[in-house]
N, C-alpha and C positions, 0 to 999 in steps of 0.2 A: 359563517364562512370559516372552515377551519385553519385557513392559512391567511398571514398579511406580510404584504412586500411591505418594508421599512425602508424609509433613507435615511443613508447614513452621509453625514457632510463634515469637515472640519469646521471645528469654530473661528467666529472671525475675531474674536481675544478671549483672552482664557476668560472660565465663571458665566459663557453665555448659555452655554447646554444645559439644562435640567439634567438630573442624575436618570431619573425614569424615560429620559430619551436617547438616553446612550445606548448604545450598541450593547456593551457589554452586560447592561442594567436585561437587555430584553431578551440574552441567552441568560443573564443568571433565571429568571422569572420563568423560562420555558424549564433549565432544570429542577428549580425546586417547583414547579405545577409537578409535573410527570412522577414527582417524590409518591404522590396519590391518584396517581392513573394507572389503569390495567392497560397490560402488557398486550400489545399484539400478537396473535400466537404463532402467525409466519414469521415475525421481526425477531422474534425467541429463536425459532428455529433456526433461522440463515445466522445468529451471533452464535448456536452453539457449532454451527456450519465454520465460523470465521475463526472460532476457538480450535475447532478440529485442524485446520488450514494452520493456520496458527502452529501449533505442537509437527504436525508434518516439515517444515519449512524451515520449524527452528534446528530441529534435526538433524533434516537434511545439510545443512551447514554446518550441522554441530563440530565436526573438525578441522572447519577455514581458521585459518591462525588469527584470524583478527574478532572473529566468534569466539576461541577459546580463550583470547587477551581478556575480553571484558564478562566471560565465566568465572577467569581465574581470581580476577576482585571481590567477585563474592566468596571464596575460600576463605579471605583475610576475615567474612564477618560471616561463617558460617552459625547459626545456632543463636544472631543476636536478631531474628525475628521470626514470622511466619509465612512470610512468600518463600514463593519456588521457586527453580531454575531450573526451565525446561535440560531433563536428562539426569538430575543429583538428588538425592533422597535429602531431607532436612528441610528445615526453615533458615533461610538470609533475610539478611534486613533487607526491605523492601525496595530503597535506594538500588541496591546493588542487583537483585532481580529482576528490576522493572528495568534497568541500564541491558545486563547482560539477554533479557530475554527479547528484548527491540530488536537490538543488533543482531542476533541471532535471525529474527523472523525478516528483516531487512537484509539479508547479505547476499538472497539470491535473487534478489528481483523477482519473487514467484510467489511475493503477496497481493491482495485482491488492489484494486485502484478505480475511482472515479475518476474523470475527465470532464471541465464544465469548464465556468471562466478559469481556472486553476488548474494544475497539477495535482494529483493529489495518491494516496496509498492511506487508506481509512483503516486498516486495522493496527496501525502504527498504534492506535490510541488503545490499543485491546491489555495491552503487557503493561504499563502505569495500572490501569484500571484492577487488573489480577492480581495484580501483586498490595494493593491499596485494599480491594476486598478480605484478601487472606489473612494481612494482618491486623485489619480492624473485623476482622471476625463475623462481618456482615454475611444475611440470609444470599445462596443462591438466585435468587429471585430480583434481589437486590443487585449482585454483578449483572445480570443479565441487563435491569435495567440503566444501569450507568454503561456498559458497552453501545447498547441501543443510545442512549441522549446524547454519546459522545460522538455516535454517527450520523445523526440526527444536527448536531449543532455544524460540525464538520463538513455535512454535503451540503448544509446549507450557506455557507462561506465558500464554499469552493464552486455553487452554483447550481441552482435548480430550473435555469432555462428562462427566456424573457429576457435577457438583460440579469440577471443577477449574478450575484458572486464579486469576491473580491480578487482579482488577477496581480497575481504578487510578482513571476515569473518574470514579465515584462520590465518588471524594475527590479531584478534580479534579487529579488530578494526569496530565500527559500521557503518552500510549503511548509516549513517547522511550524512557522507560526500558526496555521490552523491547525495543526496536530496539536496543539497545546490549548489552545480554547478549546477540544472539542474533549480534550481528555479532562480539562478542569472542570468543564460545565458536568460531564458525566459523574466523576467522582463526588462533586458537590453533591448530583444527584442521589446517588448512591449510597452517600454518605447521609443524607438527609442537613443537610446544610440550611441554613437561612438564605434567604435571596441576598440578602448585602454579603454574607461571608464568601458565597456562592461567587457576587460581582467581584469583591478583592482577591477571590483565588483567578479569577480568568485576567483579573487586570495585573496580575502578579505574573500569570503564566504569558502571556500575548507579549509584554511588556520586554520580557526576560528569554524571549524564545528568537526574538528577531537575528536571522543571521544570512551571510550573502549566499548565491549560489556557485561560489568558487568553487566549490569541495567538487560539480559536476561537470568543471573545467578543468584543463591542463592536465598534468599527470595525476588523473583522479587516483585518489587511495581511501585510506578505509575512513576517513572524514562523511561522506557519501553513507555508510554505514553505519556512523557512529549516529548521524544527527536525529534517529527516531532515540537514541540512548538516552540522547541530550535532553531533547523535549521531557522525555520521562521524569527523568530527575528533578527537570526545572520546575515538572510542572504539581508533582507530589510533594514540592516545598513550598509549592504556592496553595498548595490546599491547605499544609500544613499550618502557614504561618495566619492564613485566613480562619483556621478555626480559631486561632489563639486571638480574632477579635485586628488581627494589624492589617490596614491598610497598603490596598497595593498601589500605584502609580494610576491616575486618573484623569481624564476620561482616553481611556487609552489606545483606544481606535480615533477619538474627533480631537483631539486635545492640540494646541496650538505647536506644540514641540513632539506630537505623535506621532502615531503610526502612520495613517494616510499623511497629512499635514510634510511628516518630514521623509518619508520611505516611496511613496506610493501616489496618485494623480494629482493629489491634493500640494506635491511639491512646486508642479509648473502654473497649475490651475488652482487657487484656493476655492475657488466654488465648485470642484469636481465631487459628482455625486457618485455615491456605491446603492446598489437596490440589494438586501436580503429578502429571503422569502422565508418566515417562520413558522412552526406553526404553535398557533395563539388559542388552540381551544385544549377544552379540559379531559373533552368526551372525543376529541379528533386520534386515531391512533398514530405512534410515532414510526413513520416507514421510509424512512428514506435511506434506512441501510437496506431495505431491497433494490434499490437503483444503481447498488454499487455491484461490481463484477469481479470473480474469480479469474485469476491468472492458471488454465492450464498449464502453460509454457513457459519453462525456465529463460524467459526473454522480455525487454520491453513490451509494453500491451501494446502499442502501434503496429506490433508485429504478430499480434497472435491472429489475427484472420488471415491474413495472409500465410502463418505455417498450418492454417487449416485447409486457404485454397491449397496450395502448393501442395499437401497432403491428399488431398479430392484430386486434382490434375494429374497427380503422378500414376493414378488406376489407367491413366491413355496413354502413356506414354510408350514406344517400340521397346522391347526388349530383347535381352542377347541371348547364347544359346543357352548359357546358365539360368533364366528366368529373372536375370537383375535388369533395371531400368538400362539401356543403352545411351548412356551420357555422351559419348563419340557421335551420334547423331542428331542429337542434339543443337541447334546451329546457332538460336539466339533467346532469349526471353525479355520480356518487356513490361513490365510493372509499369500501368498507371495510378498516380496515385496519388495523397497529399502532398502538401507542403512541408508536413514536418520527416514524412517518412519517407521522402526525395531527400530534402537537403540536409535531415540531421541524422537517415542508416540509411538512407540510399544515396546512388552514385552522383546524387548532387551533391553531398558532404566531399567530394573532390578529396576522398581520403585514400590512400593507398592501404593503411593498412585493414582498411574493411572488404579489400577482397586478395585477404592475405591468410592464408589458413593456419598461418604459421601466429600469427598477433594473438596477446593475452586473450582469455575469457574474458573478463573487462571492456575487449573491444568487440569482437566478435557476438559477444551478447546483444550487441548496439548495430550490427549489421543484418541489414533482411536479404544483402545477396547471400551471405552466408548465411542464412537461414532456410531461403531455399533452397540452394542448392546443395545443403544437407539433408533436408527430408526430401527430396529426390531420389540424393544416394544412399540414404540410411531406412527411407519407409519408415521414420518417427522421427520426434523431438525431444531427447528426455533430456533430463537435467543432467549427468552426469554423460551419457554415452553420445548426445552430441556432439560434447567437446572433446572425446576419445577416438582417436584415430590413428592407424598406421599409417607410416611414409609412403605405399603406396595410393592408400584413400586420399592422404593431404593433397597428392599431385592430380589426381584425377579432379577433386572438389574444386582446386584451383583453377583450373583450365573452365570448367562450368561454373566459377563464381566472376569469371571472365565475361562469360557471355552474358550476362545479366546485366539490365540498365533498365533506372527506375526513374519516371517521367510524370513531373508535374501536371496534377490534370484538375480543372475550376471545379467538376462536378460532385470530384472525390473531396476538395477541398471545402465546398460550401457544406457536402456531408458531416464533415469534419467539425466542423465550425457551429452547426444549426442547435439554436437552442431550445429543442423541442428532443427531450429524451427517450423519446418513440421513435425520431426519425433520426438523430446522432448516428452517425456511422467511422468506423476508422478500421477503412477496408481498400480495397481496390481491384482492378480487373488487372488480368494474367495473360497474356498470350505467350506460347512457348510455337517456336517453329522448326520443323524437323527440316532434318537436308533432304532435300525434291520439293521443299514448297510447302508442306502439309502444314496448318495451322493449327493449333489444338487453345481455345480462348475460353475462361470461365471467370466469375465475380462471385466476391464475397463480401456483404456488406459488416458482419460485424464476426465476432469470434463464435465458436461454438457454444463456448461455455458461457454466455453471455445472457444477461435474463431474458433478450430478445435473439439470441440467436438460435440455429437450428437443433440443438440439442442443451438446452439450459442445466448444468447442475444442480443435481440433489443429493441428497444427503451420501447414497453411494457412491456417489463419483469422486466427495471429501476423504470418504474413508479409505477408499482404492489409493488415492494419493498417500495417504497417514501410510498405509501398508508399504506402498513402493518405497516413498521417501527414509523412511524407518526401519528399512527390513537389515537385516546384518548387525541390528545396535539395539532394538526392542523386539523380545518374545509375542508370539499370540496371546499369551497368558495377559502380560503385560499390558499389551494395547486392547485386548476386550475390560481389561477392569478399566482402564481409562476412558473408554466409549461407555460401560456403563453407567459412571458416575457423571459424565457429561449428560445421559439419559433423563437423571433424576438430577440434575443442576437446581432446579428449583425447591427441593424437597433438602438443600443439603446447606447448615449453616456455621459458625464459628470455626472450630479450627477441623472439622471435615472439608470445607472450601480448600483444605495444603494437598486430599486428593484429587485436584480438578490440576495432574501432572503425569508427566508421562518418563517413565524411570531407564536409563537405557541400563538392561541385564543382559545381555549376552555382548557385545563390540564392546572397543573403549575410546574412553574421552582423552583423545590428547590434554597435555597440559605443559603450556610452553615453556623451553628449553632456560630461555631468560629469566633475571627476578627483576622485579619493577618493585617501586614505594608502594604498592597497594596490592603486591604477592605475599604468601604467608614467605616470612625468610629463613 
C-alpha cells in the first residue's frame, strides 16, 4: 500500500508518545526516504510550472509598497549570500530573500491554493525552499525535490479526502503553521538531513509558526501578506539550528502543552482525533502537488469558476448598438451557491462595501458581485485592468453589482465540502434575467484552470501569464534565458541555481520613499 492514514491524538501526560509515533517523527521519515527516491516526472513538471507562476506573481506585485518594503531589507545585506530576489541581480542572504520573495508571490492573491480540511496556498513554501537551495549550493534536481516533499507533506495536513487533514481555521488559527512543516520537511529533504535533524527542524518550524487569523480580520493590511514572509524565516532557522544537532520543542503536534492539545480540538476534547494520509512507501511516487490548482484570476479561488461562468454567460447576453453587453437590460442575477461564497463575497456577508465600486482592491478582490459584474462589462478578469475604471464604468458597474444576489444552496454546499478530490467542487449555478422575462441559466462546477476543469493548464498557459504579468519590467531576452534555465533545472547545480531568477531590465523597481532600521541609511 503506498499510503497510510495515521492518527494523530494528544497525549494524555507528557512522555506517553514514543518519538516514532509522533506526527512530526513520520513527516520527518517521508522527507529523508524521498532523499533516495526518483522524482516523478509530471510532479517535476507542475514544481517547475509553480516556479514559473512564482516569478510572474512576484512581479506582478513587484511595485505594491508593501512588496518593495520587504525588497528593500534585503539591500541592507546585499552580497552577504547567494539567494535571489525576484527582480535584482546579486546574491542576499537568504533570510532576507526568502522574506522578501513570499511577500512578493503572496501580495496578489494569484498564487495556486488547495482546499481540503484547511485553507491553504502551497507554493508559499516554494521561496524558503529557493532561497535555501541557492545558498547551499545544492543540485537542481535536489530543489526540485524539496519543492515536491514540501507539497507533499503540506497537502497532506491540509487534507487528502476521508476525513483527513488538520483544520486550523476553525480555531482561528492561521495556515502558517502548515506552510512551515511543509517547507522544513522539504528542505530537510533537500538538504539531505537525518530523520531526527529533519524532526527538530519541523518541531522548531510548527512550534514557532503558530499565529491567529486576525491579520484576515478588521482593517486587514499587509500582515496578510507578510505571514508567508514570516513562515520563511521561521522556518530556515529551524532548519538551521537542526543542522547544528539542537533540539526543537517536542512532541509538537501531541504534546500536553501543544499544538492540538492547546490551539486546536484537542482543547475541548482531549481525546479528539486528526487522520493524515502519508505516503509510506519508497518506490510510491510523490504527487500530491498535482492535486493542487492554478489561480488564473487575480481573485479569491472561490471565485474563480464562477469569473469563468460569468465569462461563458456573457457570449448570451443582449447587446447594444455599439456591440457592448446591454447592462441597462439586464434586470437581476442570481448566484446559487456555497456557504462560504454567500456569506463571506456574496450578498450574505451583509457588506456594503462589496457592492461599492468605489471600496479598496482589498475588498473588492473578496466580492463575487463585483466580479461579475465586471467581466460582464469588461469581457475579462485581469489583474490590473479590472480594478481600472473610469467614473462613467464605476456608475454603470454599480447599478449591475446592485442587481446581483447570491443564495445559499445545500448542493453547491455538500460540493464544497465532499472529500473525494474528484468530485470537490467550488462552483455554482448563474441565472441572469433580462427585462421581458427571458432567462439565460448556466453551472460551473470547478474553475478552468483547474486539474479537473474544462481546460486544465500546461505549461503555456504559465508562460502566457510570466509574459503578461512581466511585460513593461522584463525583456524577451530576459525571460526566455529564464525559461531556459528553468528547462534544464535538473542538469543545473552550485552557484548556477542564482540563474533560476528573473532580472527586471527595461521598468523600474520602486524603492520606498521612507528609511526604516533595516534600509540601507
Amino acid at each position: 500500500m503506498a499510503t497510510t492514514v495515521h492518527s494523530v491524538r494528544a497525549e494524555h501526560q507528557s512522555g506517553d508518545l514514543a518519538r516514532h509515533d509522533q506526527l512530526a517523527w513520520k513527516l520527518a521519515e517521508l522527507a529523508t526516504r524521498a532523499k533516495s527516491q526518483p522524482l516523478d516526472a509530471a510532479s517535476v513538471d507542475m514544481a517547475k510550472n509553480r516556479i514559473i507562476d512564482n516569478a510572474a506573481i512576484a512581479l506582478g506585485a513587484a511595485n505594491e509598497r508593501a512588496v518593495a518594503v520587504a525588497r528593500g531589507e534585503g539591500r541592507l545585506v546585499v552580497g552577504a549570500g547567494k539567494a535571489t530576489i525576484w527582480g535584482l541581480e546579486g546574491g542576499f542572504h537568504p533570510l532576507a530573500a526568502a522574506f522578501a520573495n513570499a511577500v512578493a508571490v503572496r501580495y496578489l492573491d494569484n498564487d495556486d491554493t488547495y482546499l481540503a480540511a484547511e485553507y491553504s496556498h502551497p507554493d508559499d513554501n516554494i521561496s524558503p525552499v529557493i532561497a535555501a537551495a541557492q545558498q547551499a549550493g545544492v543540485s537542481g534536481e535536489d530543489l526540485l525535490r524539496g519543492i515536491i516533499v514540501a507539497y507533499e507533506v503540506h497537502v497532506a495536513l491540509v487534507g487528502t479526502g476521508n476525513g483527513t487533514g488538520i483544520c486550523l481555521h476553525k480555531h482561528k488559527v492561521d495556515h502558517m503553521t502548515h506552510i512551515a512543516a511543509g517547507t522544513a520537511a522539504g528542505i530537510s529533504s533537500m538538504l539531505g538531513l537525518s530523520t531526527e535533524q529533519a524532526y527538530h527542524a519541523i518541531n522548531f518550524a510548527v512550534h514557532n509558526a503558530i499565529s491567529s487569523r486576525q491579520s484576515r480580520k478588521g482593517d486587514i493590511g499587509a500582515q496578510k501578506e507578510f505571514v508567508p514572509g514570516f513562515s520563511a524565516e521561521i522556518t530556515l532557522k529551524a532548519v538551521h539550528h537542526a543542522m547544528h544537532n539542537l533540539k526543537g520543542p517536542n512532541p509538537v503536534y501531541e504534546g500536553v502543552d501543544s499544538i492540538i492539545r492547546r490551539f486546536l480540538d484537542g482543547r475541548d476534547n482531549p481525546e479528539a482525533e486528526y487522520r493524515i494520509e502519508l505516503n509510506d512507501s519508497a518506490e510510491a511516487p510523490m504527487r500530491n502537488i498535482l492535486k493542487t490548482y492554478p489561480k488564473q484570476h487575480a481573485f479569491e479561488y472561490q471565485g474563480q469558476a464562477i469569473i469563468d461562468l460569468a465569462l461563458q454567460m456573457r457570449e448570451q447576453l443582449p447587446r447594444d448598438a455599439s456591440g457592448n453587453v446591454d447592462m441597462a437590460r439586464i434586470e437581476k442575477i442570481v448566484l446559487q451557491t456555497s456557504h462560504h461564497t454567500h456569506h463571506v463575497i456574496g450578498t450574505g456577508a451583509n457588506d456594503p462595501q462589496k457592492i461599492d465600486p468605489d471600496s479598496p482592491r482589498g475588498t473588492l478582490d473578496h466580492s463575487i458581485m463585483f466580479a461579475i459584474a465586471r467581466c460582464i462589462q469588461a469581457g475579462e478578469f485581469h489583474k490590473d485592468r479590472a480594478y481600472q475604471m473610469t467614473a462613467d464604468e464605476k456608475v454603470a458597474l454599480g447599478s449591475l453589482m446592485m442587481k446581483i444576489e447570491t443564495r445559499f444552496d445545500q448542493y453547491w454546499e455538500d460540493l464544497y465540502h465532499d472529500q473525494d478530490p474528484n468530485v470537490q467542487a467550488y462552483g455554482g449555478r448563474m441565472t441572469i434575467t433580462i427585462k421581458g422575462g427571458e432567462t439565460i441559466t448556466d453551472a460551473k462546477n470547478r474553475a478552468n484552470a483547474h486539474p479537473g476543469g474544462d481546460t486544465p493548464w500546461q505549461r503555456p498557459e504559465y508562460i502566457a501569464k510570466l509574459e503578461d504579468y512581466t511585460a513593461g519590467l522584463v525583456s524577451d531576452a530576459e525571460r526566455n534565458r529564464f525559461l531556459e534555465q528553468l528547462d534544464r533545472l535538473e542538469k543545473l547545480s552550485g552557484e548556477q541555481l542564482m540563474q533560476v531568477n528573473l532580472i527586471v531590465d527595461q521598468g523600474s523597481l520602486i524603492v520606498p520613499e521612507t528609511v526604516g532600521i533595516l534600509d540601507p541609511q
